[in-house]
N, C-alpha and C positions, 0 to 999 in steps of 0.2 A: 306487547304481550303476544302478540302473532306471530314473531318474529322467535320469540323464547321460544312459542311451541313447535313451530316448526323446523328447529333446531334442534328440540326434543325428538321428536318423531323423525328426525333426519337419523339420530344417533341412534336411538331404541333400534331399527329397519338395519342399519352398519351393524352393530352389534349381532343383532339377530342373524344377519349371512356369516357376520365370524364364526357364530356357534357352528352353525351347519356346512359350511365351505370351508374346504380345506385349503392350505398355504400350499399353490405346486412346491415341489420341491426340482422337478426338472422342468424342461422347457415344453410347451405343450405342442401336441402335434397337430398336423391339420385331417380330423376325425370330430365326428362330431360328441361322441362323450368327452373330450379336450375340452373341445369350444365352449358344453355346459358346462364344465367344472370352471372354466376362468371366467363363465358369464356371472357365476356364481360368488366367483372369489371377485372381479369387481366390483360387484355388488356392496362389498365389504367395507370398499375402499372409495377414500376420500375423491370427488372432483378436483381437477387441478385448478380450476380458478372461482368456483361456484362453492361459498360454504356449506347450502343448504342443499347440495346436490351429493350424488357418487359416483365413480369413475364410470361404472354402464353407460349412464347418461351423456358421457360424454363420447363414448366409443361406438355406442346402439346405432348410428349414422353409416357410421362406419363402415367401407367392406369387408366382409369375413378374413381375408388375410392380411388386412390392414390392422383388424381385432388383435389375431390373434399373436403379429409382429411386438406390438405396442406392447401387451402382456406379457411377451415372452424378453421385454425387454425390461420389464419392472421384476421379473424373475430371478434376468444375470446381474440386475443392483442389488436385488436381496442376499442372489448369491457372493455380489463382492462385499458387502457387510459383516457375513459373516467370520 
């Protein structure tokens, strides 16, 4: 039962940075309105090993251009999808 809700509440918090964080469309720069918008947009986005987590979680460590490498590398995949 724990585990549902906090599954729940994992989604509801993803969902809710969708709403408000926008999808970059180009690659971000190193500026700090950049850096909140991709803190924002990973926010949105799933952990790559952690179900009950999102990607911040795992970048917030991070160095700042190590942040913002990683993101901007989740960017040119989205860009080659489309």
């Amino acid at each position: 039962m724990v585990i549902l809700i906090e599954n729940f509440a994992m989604n509801f918090i993803r969902l809710y940075y969708r709403l408000i964080a926008e999808t970059p469309t180009q690659e971000l720069n190193w500026n700090l309105e950049d850096f909140e918008k991709g803190k924002k947009w990973a926010k949105s986005l799933p952990h790559p090993h952690l179900k009950h987590s999102n990607l911040w979680e795992f970048l917030k460590n991070m160095d700042s251009v190590d942040i913002l490498d990683h993101l901007n590398q989740k960017i040119r995949s989205l860009d080659n999808l489309k």
